[in-house]
C-alpha positions in Angstrom: -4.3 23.2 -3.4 -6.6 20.4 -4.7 -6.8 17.1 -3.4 -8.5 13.6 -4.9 -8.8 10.5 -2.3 -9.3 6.9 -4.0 -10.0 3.8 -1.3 -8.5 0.2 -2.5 -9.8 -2.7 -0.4 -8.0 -5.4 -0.6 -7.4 -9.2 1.6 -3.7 -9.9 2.9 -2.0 -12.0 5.0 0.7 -11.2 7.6 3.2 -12.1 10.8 5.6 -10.0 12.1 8.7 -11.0 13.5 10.5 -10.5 16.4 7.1 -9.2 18.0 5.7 -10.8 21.2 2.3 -10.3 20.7 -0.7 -11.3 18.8 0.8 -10.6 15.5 3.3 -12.9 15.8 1.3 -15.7 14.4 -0.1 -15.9 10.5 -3.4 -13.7 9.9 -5.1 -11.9 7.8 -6.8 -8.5 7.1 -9.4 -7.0 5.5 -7.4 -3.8 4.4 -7.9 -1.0 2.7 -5.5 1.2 1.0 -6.5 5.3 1.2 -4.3 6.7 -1.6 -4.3 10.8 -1.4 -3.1 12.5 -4.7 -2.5 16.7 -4.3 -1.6 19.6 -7.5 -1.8 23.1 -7.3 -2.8 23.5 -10.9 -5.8 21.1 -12.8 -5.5 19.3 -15.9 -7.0 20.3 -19.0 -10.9 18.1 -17.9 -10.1 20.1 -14.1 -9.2 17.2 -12.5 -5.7 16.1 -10.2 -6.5 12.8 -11.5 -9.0 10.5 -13.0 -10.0 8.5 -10.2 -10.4 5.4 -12.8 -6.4 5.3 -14.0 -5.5 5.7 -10.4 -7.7 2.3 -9.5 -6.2 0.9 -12.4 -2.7 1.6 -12.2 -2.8 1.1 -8.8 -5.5 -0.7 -8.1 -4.7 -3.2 -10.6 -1.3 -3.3 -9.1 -2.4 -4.1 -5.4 -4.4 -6.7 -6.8 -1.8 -8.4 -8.5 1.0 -8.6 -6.0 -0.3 -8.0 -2.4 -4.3 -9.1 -2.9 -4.9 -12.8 -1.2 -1.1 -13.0 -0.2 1.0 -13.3 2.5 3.1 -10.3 2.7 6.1 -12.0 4.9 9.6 -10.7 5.7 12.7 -11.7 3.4 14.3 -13.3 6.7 10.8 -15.2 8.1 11.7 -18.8 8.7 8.6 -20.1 7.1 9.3 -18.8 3.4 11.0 -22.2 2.2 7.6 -24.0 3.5 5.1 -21.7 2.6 6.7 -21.4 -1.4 6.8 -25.1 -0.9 3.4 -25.4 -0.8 2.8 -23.0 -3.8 1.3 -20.5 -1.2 1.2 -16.6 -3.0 3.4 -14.9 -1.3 4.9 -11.4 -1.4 8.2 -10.7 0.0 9.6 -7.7 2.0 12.7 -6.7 2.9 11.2 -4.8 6.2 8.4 -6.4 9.4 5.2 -6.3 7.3 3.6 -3.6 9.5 1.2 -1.1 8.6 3.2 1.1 8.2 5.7 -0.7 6.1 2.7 -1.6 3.4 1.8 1.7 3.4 5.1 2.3 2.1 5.3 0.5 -0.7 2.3 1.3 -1.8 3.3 4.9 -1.6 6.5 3.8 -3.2 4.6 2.1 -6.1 2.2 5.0 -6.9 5.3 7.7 -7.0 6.9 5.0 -9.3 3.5 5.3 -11.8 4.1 9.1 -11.7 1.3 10.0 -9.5 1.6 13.4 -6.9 0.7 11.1 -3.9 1.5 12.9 -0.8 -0.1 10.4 1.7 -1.0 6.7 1.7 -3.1 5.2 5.1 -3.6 1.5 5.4 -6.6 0.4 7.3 -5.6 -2.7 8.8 -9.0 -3.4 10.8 -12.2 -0.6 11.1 -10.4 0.9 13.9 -6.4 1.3 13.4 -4.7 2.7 10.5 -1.1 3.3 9.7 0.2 6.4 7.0 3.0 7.4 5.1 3.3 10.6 3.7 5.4 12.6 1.8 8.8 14.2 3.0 7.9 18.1 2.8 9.2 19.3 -0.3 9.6 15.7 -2.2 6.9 16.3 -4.7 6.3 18.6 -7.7 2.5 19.0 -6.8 1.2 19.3 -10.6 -0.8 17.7 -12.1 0.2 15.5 -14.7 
């Protein structure tokens, strides 16, 4: 089994809701997105994938819609004020957690066609939250 690891830094925003803590109130992060790509089999240069059209599918991607935002839940009271004020904003349907991001980031990158079997989101230097693959989901070729 192969494996290819690309790291996406990237600045967000977030609260989450119904918490009673800290991370109840607006913030921001320094994150970094840790996208992991598997195949049994190379492609025709012996790569998974070229590093480069991963950071710019995905990459490009992150930096469009979740770069410099605030990632806030569909239901958060402060949506009407915050679009109000021409804030960038990206909306989720779930608590913008770690975990959740992590998700749709996964979710994006399967959506590109790439084998990802794992995405971690390094919210600070210290804490990171994954998602990975349900066993069996993928078709671990490369493309």
């Amino acid at each position: 089994m192969f494996s290819v690891t690309r790291e996406i830094s990237f600045c967000y925003g977030h609260r989450l809701l119904d918490y009673d803590g800290k991370c109840r109130h607006l913030h921001g992060h320094n994150g970094k997105a840790v996208i992991t790509l598997v195949a049994e089999t190379l492609d025709r240069l012996g790569m998974v994938m070229d590093f480069t059209r991963l950071k710019r599918v995905v990459g490009t991607w992150i930096d469009e819609q979740l770069d410099h935002k605030m990632i806030l839940h569909q239901d958060d009271p402060l949506l009407p004020f915050l679009r109000q004020q021409g804030e960038p904003i990206f909306v989720v349907p779930t608590n913008p957690t770690a975990e959740n991001i992590a998700r749709l980031i996964y979710d994006y990158a399967v959506s590109q066609g790439f084998p990802v079997v794992e995405v971690k989101l390094w919210e600070t230097e210290n804490c990171f939250a994954a998602y990975a693959s349900p066993t069996g989901e993928r078709k671990l070729t490369a493309p």
